[in-house]
C-alpha positions, 0 to 999 in steps of 0.5 A: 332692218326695215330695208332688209324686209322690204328687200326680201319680200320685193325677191320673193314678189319678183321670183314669184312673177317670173315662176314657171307655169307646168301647166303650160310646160305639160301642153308644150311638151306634146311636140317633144313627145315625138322624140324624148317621149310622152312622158320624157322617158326617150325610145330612142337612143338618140334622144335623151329622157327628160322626164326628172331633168335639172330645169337649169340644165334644161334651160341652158341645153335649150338656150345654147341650141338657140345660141349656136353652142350646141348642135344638133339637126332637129333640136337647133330648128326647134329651140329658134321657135321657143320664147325663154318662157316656154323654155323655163315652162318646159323645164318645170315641167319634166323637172316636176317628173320624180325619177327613182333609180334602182340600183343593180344586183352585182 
């Protein structure tokens, strides 16, 4: 039981080290603002909305442009720069975003 314990609470220590800082995300977020919005919400067609973004799926989309398993002219160049923890401050921060969707009038 004791091992169990100190299992868990070693989890939760190391989680807590290795949690996303929004605040950072919020600064970083300045040079996405240029294509997806100040506030995630994309003007062009082109560039997706990332306000209300799954952080895994934000982190993966980032991390497979760095890789090379998806393309894209501007965003191949600009993933290069970013560590894994501004990836993971950036996706904490448009995750933190609350979307709400209005369904249409049929």
């Amino acid at each position: 039981m004791k091992i169990v314990a100190i299992f868990c609470l070693g989890f939760i220590l190391s989680s807590q080290s290795l949690a996303a800082d929004i605040e950072n995300g919020k600064k970083l977020s300045s040079q996405c603002s240029v294509c997806h919005g100040k506030n995630g919400i994309s003007k062009y067609p082109e560039a997706p909305n990332l306000a209300g973004m799954s952080s895994l799926y934000f982190e993966k989309s980032i991390v497979d442009y760095q890789k090379g398993e998806r393309h894209d002219r501007r965003m191949s160049l600009i993933a290069q720069n970013l560590t894994l923890e501004q990836i993971k401050d950036l996706a904490a921060w448009y995750a933190s975003f609350e979307i709400t969707v209005k369904m249409p009038e049929l």
